[in-house]
Backbone as XML, in Angstrom:
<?xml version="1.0"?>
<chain id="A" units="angstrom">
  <residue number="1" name="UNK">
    <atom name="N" x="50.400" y="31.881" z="87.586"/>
    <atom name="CA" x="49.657" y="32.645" z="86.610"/>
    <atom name="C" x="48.180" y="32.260" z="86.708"/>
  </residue>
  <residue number="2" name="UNK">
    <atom name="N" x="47.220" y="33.374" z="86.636"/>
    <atom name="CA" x="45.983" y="33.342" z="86.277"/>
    <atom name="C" x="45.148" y="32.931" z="84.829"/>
  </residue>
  <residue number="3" name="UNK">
    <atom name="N" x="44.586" y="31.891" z="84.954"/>
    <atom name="CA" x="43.038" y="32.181" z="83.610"/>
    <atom name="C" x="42.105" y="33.112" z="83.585"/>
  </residue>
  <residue number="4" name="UNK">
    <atom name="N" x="42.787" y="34.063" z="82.322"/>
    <atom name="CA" x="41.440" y="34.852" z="82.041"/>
    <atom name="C" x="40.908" y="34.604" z="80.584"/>
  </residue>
  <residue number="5" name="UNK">
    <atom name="N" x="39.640" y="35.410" z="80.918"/>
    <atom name="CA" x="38.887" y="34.687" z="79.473"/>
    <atom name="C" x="38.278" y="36.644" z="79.017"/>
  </residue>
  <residue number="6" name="UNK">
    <atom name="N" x="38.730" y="36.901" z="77.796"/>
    <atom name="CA" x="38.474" y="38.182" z="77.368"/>
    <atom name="C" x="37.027" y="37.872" z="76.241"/>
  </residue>
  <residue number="7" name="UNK">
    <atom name="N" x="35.950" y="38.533" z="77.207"/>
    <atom name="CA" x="34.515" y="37.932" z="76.349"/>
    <atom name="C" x="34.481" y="39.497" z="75.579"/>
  </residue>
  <residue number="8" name="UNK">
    <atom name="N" x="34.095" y="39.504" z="74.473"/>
    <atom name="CA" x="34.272" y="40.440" z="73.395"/>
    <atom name="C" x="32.213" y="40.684" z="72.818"/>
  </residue>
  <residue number="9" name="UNK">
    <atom name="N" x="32.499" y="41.951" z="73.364"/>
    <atom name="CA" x="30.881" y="42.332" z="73.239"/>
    <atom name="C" x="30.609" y="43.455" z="72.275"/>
  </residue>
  <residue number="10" name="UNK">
    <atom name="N" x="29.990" y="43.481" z="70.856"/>
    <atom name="CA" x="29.822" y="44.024" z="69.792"/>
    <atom name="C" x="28.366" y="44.488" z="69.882"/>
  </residue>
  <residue number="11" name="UNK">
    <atom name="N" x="28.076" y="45.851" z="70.576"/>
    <atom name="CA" x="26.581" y="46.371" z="70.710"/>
    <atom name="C" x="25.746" y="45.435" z="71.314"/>
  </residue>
  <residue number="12" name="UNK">
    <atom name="N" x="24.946" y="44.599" z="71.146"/>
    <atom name="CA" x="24.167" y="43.695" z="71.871"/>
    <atom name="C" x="24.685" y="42.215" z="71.985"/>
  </residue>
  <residue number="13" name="UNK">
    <atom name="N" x="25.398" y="41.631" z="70.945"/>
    <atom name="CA" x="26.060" y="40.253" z="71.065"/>
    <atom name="C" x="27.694" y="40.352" z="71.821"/>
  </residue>
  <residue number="14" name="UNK">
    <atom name="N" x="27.348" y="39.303" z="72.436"/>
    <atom name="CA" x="28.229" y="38.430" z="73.512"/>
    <atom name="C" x="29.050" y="37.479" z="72.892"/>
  </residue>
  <residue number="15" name="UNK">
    <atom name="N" x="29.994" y="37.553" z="72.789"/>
    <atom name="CA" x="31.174" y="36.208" z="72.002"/>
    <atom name="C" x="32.107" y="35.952" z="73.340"/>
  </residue>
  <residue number="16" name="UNK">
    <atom name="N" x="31.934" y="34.795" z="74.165"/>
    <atom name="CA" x="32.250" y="34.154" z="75.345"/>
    <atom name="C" x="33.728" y="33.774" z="74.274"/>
  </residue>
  <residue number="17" name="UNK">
    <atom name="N" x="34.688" y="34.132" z="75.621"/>
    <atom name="CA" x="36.369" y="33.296" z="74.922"/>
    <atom name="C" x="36.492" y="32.335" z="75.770"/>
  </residue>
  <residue number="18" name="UNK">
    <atom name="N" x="36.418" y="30.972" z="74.962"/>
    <atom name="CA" x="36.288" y="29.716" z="75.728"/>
    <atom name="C" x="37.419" y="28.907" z="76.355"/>
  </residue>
  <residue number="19" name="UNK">
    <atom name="N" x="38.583" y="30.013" z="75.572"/>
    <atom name="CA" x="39.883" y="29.019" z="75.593"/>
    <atom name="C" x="40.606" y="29.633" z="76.468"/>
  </residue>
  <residue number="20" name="UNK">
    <atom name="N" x="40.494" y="31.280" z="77.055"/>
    <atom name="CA" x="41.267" y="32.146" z="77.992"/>
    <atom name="C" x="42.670" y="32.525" z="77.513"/>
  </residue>
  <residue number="21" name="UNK">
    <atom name="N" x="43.585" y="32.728" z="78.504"/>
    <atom name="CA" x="44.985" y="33.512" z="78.294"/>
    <atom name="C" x="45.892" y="33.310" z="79.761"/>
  </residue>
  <residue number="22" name="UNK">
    <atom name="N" x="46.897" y="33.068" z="80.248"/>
    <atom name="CA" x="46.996" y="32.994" z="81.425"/>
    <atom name="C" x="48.058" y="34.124" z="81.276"/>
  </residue>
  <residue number="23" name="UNK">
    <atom name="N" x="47.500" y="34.655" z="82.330"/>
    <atom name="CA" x="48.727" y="36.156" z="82.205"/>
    <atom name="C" x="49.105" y="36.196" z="84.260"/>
  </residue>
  <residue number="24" name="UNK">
    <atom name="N" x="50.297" y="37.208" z="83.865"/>
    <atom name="CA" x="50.950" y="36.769" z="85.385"/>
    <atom name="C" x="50.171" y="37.831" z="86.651"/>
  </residue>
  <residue number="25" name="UNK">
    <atom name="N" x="49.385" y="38.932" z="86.109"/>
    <atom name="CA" x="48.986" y="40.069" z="86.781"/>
    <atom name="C" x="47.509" y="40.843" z="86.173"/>
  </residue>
  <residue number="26" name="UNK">
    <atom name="N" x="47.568" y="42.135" z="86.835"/>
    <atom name="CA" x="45.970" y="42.702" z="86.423"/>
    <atom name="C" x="46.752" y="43.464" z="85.434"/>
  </residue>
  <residue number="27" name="UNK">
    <atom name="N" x="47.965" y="43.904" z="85.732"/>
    <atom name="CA" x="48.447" y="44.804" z="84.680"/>
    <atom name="C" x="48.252" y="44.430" z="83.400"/>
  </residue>
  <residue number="28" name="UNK">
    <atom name="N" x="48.550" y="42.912" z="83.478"/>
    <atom name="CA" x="48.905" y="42.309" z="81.864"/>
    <atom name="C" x="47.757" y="42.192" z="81.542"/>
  </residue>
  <residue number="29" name="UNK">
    <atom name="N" x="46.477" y="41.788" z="82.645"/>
    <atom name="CA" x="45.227" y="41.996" z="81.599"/>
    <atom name="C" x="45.277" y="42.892" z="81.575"/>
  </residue>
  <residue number="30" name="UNK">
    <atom name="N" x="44.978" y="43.964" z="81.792"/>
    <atom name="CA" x="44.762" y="45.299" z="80.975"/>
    <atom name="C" x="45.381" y="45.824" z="79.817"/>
  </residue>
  <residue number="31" name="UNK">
    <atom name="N" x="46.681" y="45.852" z="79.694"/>
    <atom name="CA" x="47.406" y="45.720" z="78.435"/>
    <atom name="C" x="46.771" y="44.535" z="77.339"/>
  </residue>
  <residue number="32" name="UNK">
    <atom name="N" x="46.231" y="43.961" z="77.654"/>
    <atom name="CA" x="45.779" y="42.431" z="76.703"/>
    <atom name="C" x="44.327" y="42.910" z="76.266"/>
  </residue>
  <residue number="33" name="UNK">
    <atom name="N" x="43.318" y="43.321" z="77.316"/>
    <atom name="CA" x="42.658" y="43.822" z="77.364"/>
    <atom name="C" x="42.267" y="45.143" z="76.495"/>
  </residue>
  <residue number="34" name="UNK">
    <atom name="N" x="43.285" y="45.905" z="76.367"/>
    <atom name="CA" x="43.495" y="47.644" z="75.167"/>
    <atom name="C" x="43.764" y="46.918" z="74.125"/>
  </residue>
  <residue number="35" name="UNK">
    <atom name="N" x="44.584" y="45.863" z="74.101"/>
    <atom name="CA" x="44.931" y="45.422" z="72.899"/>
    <atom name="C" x="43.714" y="45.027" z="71.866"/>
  </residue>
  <residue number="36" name="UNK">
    <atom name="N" x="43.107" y="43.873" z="72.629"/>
    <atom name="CA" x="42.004" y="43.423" z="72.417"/>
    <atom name="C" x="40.687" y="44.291" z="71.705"/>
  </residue>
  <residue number="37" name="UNK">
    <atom name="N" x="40.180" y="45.565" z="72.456"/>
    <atom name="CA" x="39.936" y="46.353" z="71.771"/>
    <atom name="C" x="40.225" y="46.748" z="70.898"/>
  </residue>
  <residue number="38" name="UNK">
    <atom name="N" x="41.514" y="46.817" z="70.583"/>
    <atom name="CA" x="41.757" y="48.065" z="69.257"/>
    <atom name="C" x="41.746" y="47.211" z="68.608"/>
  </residue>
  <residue number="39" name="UNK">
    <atom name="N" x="42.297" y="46.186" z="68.119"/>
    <atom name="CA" x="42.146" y="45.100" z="67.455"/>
    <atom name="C" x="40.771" y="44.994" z="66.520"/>
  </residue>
  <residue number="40" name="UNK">
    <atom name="N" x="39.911" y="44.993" z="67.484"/>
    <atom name="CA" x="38.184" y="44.986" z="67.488"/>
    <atom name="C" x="37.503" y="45.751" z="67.080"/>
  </residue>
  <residue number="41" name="UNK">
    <atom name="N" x="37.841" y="47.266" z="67.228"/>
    <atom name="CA" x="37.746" y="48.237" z="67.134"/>
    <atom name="C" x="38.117" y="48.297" z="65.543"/>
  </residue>
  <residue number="42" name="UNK">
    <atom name="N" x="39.070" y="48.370" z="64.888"/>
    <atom name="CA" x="39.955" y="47.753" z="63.740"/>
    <atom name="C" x="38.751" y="47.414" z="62.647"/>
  </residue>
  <residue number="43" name="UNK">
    <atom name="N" x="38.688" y="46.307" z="63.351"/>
    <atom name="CA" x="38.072" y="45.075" z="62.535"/>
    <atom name="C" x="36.719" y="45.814" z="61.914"/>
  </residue>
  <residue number="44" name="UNK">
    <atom name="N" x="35.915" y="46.371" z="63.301"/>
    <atom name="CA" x="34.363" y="46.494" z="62.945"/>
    <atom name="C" x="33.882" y="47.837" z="62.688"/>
  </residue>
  <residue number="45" name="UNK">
    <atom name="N" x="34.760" y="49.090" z="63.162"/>
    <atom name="CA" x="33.948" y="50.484" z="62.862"/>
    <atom name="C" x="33.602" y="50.513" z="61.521"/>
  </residue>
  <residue number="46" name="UNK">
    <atom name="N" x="34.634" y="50.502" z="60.705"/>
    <atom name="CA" x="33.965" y="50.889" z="59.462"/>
    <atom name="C" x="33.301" y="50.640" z="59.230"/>
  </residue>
  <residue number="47" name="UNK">
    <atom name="N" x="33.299" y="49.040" z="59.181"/>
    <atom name="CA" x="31.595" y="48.696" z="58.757"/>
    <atom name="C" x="30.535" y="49.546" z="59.337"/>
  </residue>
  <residue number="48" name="UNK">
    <atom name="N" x="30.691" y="49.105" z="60.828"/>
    <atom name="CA" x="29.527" y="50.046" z="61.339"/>
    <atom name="C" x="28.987" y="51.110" z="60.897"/>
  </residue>
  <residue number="49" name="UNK">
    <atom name="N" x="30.041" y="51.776" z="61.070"/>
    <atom name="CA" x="29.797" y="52.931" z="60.891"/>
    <atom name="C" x="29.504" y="53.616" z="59.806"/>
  </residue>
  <residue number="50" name="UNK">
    <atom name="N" x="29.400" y="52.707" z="58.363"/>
    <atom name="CA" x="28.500" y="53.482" z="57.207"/>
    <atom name="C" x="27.029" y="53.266" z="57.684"/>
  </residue>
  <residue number="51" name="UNK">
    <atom name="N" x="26.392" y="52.163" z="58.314"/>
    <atom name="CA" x="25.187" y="52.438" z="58.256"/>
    <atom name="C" x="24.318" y="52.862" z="60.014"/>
  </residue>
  <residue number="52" name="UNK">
    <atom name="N" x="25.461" y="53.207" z="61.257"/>
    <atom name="CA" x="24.822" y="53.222" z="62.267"/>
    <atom name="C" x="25.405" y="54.365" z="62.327"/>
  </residue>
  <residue number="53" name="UNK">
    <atom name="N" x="24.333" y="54.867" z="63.399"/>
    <atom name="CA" x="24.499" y="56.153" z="63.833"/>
    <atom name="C" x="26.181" y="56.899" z="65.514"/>
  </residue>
  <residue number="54" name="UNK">
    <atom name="N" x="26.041" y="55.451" z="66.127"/>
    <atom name="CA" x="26.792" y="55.033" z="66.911"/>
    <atom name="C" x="26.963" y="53.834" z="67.362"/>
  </residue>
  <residue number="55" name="UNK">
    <atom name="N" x="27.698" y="53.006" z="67.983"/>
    <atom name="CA" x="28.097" y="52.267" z="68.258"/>
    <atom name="C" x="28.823" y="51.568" z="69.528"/>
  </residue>
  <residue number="56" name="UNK">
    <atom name="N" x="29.016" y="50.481" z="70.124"/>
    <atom name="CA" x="29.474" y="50.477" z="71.474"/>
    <atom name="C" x="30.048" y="48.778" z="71.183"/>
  </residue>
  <residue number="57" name="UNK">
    <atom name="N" x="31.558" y="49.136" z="72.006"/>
    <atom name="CA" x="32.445" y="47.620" z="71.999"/>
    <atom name="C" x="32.824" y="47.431" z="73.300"/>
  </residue>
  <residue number="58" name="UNK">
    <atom name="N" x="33.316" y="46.156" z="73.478"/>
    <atom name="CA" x="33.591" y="45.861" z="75.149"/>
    <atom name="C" x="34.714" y="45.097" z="74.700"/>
  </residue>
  <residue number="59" name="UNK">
    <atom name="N" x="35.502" y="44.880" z="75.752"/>
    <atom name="CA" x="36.242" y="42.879" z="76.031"/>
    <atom name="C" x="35.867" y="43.146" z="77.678"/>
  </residue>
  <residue number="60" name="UNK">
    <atom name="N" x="35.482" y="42.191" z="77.921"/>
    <atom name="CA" x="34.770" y="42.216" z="79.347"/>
    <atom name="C" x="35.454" y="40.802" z="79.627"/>
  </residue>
  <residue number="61" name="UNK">
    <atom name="N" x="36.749" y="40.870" z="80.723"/>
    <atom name="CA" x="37.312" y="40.039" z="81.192"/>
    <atom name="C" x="36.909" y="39.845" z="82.661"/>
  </residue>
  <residue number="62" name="UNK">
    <atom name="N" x="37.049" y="38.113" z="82.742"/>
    <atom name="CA" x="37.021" y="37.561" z="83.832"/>
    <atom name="C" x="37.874" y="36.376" z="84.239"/>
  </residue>
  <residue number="63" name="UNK">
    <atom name="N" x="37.914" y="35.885" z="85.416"/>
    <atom name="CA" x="38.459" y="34.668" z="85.764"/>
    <atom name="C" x="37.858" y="33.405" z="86.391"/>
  </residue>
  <residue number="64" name="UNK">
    <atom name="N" x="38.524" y="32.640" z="87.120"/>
    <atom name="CA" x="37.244" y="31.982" z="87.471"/>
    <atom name="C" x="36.372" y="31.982" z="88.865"/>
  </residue>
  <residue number="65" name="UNK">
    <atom name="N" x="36.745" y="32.856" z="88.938"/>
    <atom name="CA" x="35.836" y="33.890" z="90.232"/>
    <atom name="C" x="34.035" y="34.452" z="90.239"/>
  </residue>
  <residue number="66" name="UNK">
    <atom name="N" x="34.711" y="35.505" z="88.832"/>
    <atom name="CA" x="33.973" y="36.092" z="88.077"/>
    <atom name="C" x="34.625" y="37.057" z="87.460"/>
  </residue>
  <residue number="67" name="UNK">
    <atom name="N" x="33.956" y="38.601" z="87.452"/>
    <atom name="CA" x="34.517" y="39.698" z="86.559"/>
    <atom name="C" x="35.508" y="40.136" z="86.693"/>
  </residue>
  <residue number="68" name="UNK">
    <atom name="N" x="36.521" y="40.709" z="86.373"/>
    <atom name="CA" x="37.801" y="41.287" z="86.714"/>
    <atom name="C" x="37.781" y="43.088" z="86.116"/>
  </residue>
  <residue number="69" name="UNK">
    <atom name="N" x="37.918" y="43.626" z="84.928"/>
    <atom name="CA" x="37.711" y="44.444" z="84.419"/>
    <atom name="C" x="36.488" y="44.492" z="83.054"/>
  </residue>
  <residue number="70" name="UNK">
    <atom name="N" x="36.701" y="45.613" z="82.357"/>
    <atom name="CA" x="35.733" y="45.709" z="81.184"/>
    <atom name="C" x="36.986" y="47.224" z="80.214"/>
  </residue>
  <residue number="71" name="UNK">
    <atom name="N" x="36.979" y="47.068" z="79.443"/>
    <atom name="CA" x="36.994" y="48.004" z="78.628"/>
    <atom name="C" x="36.247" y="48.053" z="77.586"/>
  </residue>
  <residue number="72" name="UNK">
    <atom name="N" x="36.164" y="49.702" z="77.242"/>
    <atom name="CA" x="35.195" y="49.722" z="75.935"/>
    <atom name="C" x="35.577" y="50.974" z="75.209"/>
  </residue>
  <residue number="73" name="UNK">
    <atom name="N" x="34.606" y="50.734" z="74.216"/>
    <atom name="CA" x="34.969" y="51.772" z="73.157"/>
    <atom name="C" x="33.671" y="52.314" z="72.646"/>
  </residue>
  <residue number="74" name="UNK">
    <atom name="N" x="33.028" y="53.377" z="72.883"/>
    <atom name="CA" x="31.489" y="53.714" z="72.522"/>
    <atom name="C" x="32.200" y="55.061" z="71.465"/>
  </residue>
  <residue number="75" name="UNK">
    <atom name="N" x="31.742" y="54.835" z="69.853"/>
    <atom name="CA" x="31.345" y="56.031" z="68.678"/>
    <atom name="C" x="30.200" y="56.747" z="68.682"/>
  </residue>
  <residue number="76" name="UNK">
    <atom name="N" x="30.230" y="57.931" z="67.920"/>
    <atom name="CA" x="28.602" y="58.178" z="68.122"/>
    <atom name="C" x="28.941" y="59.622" z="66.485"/>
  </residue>
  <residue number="77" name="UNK">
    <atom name="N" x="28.030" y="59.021" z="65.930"/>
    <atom name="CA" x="27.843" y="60.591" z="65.032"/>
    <atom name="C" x="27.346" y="60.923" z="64.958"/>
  </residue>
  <residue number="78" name="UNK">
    <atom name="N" x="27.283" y="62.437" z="64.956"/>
    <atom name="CA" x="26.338" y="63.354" z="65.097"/>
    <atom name="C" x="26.043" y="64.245" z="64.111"/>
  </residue>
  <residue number="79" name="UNK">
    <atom name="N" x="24.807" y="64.176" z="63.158"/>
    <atom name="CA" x="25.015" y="64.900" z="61.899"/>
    <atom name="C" x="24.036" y="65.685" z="62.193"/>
  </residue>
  <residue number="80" name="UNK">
    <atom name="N" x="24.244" y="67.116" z="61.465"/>
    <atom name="CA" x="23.463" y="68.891" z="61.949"/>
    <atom name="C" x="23.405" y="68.743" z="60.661"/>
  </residue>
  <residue number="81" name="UNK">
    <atom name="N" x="23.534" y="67.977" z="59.443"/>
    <atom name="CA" x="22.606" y="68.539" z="58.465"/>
    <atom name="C" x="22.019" y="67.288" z="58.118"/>
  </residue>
  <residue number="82" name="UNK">
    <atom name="N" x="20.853" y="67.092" z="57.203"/>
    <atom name="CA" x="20.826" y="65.878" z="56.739"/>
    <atom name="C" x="20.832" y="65.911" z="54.843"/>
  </residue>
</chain>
């Protein structure tokens, strides 16, 4: 099994995961990875999203190589009246 480390990126800040996950494949990160998002996703739109206009989330996984994948999640609202 591999160390990966799922770094979790909220619009401009970076939260490094120091402690990782050892999973057996790329598959399982990626499944860990969606998870991770929605999770995140969960946690922070609402907030956001009463006072921003849009928004953008990551988990940007790596190993000890370097990068492996990224997923994300970018909102955006668009208001025609004010």
């Amino acid at each position: 099994m591999t160390l990966y480390f799922f770094d979790m990126r909220d619009g401009a800040d970076l939260f490094p995961d120091e402690e990782g996950l050892e999973l057996p494949n790329l598959k399982a990160v990626q499944i860990e990875a969606a998870r991770a998002l929605g999770s995140m996703t969960k946690q922070t739109l609402w907030t956001k999203a009463k006072s921003q206009l849009g928004h953008q989330m990551a988990v940007e996984v790596r190993d000890a190589v370097g990068p492996v994948l990224q997923a994300s999640f970018t909102f955006e609202i668009e208001r025609h009246k004010q």
